[in-house]
N, C-alpha and C positions, 0 to 999 in steps of 0.2 A: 659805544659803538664797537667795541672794541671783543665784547663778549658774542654780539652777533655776527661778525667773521670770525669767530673762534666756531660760534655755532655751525655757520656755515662749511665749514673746514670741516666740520666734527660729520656731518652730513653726508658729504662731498667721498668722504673716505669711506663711510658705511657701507653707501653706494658705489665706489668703487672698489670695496673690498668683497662686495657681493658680486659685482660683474666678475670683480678675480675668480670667485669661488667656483660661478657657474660655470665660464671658460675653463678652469683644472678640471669640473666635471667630466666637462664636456669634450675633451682631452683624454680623460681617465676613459672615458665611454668609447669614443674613438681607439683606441690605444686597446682595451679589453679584446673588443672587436676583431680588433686583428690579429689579436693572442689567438682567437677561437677560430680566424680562417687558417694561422699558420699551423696550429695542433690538427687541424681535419685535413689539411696538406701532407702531415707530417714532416715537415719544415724543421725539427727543432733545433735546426744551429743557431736559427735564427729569436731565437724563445729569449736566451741571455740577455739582448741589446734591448728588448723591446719591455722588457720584464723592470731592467733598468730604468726605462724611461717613466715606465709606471711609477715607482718606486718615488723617482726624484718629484715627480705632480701630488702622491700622496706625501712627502717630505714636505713642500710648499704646503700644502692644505694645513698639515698638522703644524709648521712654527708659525701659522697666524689665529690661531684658538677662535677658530670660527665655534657657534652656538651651534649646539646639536640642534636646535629645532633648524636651523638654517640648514645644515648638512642635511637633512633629512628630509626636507622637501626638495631639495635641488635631485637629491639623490634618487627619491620616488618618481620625480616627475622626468629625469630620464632612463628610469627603469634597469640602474646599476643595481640593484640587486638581483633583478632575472637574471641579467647577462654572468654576474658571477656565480648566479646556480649553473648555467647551462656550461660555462669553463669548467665550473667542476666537474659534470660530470661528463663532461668531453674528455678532460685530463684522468679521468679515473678507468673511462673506457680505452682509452688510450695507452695507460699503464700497461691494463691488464691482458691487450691484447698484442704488448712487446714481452709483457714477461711470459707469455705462452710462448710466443716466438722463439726466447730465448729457450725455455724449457724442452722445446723441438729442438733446436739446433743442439743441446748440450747430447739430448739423447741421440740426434745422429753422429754427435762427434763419438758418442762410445762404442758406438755399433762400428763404428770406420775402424777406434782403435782396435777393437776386438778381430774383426777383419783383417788388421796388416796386421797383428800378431801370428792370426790364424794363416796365412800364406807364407810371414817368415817360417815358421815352426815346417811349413809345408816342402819349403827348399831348401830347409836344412835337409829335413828325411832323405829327401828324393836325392842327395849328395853323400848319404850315407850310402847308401845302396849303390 
């Protein structure tokens, strides 16, 4: 009797370790989601805390060595691999339309310097004379 509540126990956890699994997913899925509204906001003070939060759900998932074929169907069937194509390449169009930004802003800062140069040099003159 004593093997068949060990079985059951042994069951009991499989199954709750699968409900674990697909709830972290399903968290992790939630949780992406909102990475991809705060990046199209451009929100990102907010990226740190929530990036964290991922982090610590894939932490959980990896110290209980769930079966890849398990990961992998929970995975497909909530379609966390679209959602982290499309983060990427929200995060990449995103990149690269701050670092043009930046690329502007550095060129107007040299045309500015060159400018107050060009006007000190200007009031020097005008005070020689």
């Amino acid at each position: 009797m004593v093997s068949d509540n060990s079985k059951s126990d042994s069951n009991l956890n499989k199954a709750g370790d699968k409900l674990n699994l697909e709830e972290n997913l399903i968290k992790y899925k939630n949780i992406t989601l909102t990475i991809i509204e705060i990046v199209n906001a451009e929100k990102y003070e907010k990226l740190g805390e929530i990036f964290q939060q991922r982090q610590l759900i894939l932490d959980d998932i990896n110290k209980n060595n769930y079966l890849k074929e398990e990961l992998k169907k929970f995975y497909v069937k909530y379609g966390i691999e679209n959602l982290e194509q499309v983060l990427a390449s929200e995060m990449k169009v995103r990149k690269s339309d701050l670092l043009k930004k930046i690329k502007q802003n550095e060129k107007r800062h040299v045309g500015m310097a060159g400018y107050n140069k060009l006007s000190a040099k200007a009031v020097f003159l005008s005070r020689e004379i």
